[in-house]
VEXDREN-2710 file (C-alpha; in Angstrom, 1 decimal):
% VEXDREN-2710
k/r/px/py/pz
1/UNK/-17.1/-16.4/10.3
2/UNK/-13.9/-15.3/12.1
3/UNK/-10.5/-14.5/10.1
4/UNK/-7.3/-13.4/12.0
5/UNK/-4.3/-11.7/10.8
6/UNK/-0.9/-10.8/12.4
7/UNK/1.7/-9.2/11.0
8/UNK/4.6/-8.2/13.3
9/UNK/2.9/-6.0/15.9
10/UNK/-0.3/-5.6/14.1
11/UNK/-2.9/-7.7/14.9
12/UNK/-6.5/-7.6/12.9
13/UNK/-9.5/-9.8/13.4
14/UNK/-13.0/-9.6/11.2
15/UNK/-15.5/-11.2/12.1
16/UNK/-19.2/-11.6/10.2
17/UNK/-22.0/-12.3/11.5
18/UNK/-25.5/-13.3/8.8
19/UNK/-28.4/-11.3/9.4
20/UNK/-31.4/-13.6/8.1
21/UNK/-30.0/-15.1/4.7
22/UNK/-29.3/-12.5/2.4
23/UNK/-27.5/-9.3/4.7
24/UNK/-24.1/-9.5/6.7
25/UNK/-22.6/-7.2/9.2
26/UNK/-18.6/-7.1/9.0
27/UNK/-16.8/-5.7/11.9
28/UNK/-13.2/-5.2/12.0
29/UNK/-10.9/-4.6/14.7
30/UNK/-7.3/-4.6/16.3
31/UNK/-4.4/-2.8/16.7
32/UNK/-3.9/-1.6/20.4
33/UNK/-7.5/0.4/20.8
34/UNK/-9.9/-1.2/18.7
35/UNK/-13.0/1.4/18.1
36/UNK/-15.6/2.4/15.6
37/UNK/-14.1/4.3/13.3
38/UNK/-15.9/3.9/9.9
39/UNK/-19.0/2.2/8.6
40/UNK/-19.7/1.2/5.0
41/UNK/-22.9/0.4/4.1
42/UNK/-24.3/-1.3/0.6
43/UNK/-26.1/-3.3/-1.7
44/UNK/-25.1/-4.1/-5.1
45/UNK/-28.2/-1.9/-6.1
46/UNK/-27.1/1.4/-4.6
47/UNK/-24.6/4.0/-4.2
48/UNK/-22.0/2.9/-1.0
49/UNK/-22.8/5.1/2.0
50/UNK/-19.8/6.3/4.6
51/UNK/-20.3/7.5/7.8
52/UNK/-16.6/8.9/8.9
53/UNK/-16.3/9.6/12.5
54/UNK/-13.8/12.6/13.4
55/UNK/-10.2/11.8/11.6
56/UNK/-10.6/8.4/11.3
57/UNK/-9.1/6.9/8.1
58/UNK/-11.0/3.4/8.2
59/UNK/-13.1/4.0/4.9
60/UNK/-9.4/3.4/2.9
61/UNK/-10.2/-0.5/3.5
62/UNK/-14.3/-0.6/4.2
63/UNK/-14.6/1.3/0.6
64/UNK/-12.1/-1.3/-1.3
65/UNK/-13.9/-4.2/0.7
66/UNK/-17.4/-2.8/-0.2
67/UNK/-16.2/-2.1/-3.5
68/UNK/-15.6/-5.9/-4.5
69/UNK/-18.7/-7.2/-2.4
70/UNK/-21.1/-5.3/-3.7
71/UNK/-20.2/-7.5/-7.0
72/UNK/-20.2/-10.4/-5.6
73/UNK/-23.2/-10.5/-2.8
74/UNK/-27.0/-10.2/-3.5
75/UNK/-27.9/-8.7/-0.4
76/UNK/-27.4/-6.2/2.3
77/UNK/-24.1/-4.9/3.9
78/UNK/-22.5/-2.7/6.4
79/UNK/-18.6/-3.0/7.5
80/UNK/-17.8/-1.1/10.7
81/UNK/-13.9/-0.6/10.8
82/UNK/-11.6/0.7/13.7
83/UNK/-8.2/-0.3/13.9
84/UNK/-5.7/1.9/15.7
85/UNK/-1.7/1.4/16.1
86/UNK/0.0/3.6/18.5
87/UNK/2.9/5.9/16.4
88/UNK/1.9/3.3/13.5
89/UNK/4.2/3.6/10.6
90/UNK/3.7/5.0/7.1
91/UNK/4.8/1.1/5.8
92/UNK/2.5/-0.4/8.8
93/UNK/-0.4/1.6/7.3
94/UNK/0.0/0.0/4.4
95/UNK/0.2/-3.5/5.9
96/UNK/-2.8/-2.6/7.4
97/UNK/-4.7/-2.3/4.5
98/UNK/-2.9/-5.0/2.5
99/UNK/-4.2/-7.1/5.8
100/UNK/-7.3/-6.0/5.2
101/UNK/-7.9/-6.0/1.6
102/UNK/-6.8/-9.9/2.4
103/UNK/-9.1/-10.6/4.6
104/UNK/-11.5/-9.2/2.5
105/UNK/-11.2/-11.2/-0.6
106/UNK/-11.2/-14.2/1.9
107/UNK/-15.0/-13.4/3.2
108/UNK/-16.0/-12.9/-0.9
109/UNK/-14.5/-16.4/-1.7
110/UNK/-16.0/-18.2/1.5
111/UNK/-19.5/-16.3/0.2
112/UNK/-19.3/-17.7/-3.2
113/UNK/-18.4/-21.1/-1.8
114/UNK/-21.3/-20.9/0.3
115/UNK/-24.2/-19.4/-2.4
116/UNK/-23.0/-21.5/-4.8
117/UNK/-23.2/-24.4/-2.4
118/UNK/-27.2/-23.5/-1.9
119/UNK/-27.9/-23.2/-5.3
END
């Protein structure tokens, strides 16, 4: 599954790929140097797990995505985030994570369409 998003000079992509049938691997990406800056890893059995790497501020939308799929999916998880935004604004932070969070809650709804379909 791919989803896009622009937004004025932001540009995000996630893209989710099914490991077997129950675990999923969510990468997202964009802005002008697209990296690894955070992983989120879970199961709706089981504390969420962060890795941070240096300063990077990733986990403020990999924790809120986690946060509603570990509700919603029966299996395994990890989101690896890295979006960076050259001198990116206070307000395009926030569209960042708006972005995000949208993107998000578009995965959860395609996931339910799809287990419910198989059930």
């Amino acid at each position: 599954m791919h989803i896009h998003k622009s937004r004025a000079r932001i540009q995000i992509q996630m893209d989710v790929y099914y490991m077997g049938t129950d675990d999923i691997v969510i990468l997202i990406s964009g802005g002008d140097r697209p990296h690894i800056g955070t992983i989120t890893a879970g199961t709706s059995s089981q504390p969420l797990q962060t890795i941070q790497f240096q300063q990077h501020q990733e986990f403020y939308f990999t924790e809120e995505i986690a946060i509603h799929l570990r509700k919603q999916w029966r299996g395994n998880f990890v989101i690896c985030g890295g979006v960076h935004i050259d001198q990116i604004s206070g307000e395009e932070i926030n569209q960042v994570i708006e972005m995000v969070v949208e993107m998000g809650n578009e995965l959860i709804e395609h996931l339910q369409k799809t287990s419910s379909a198989k059930s």
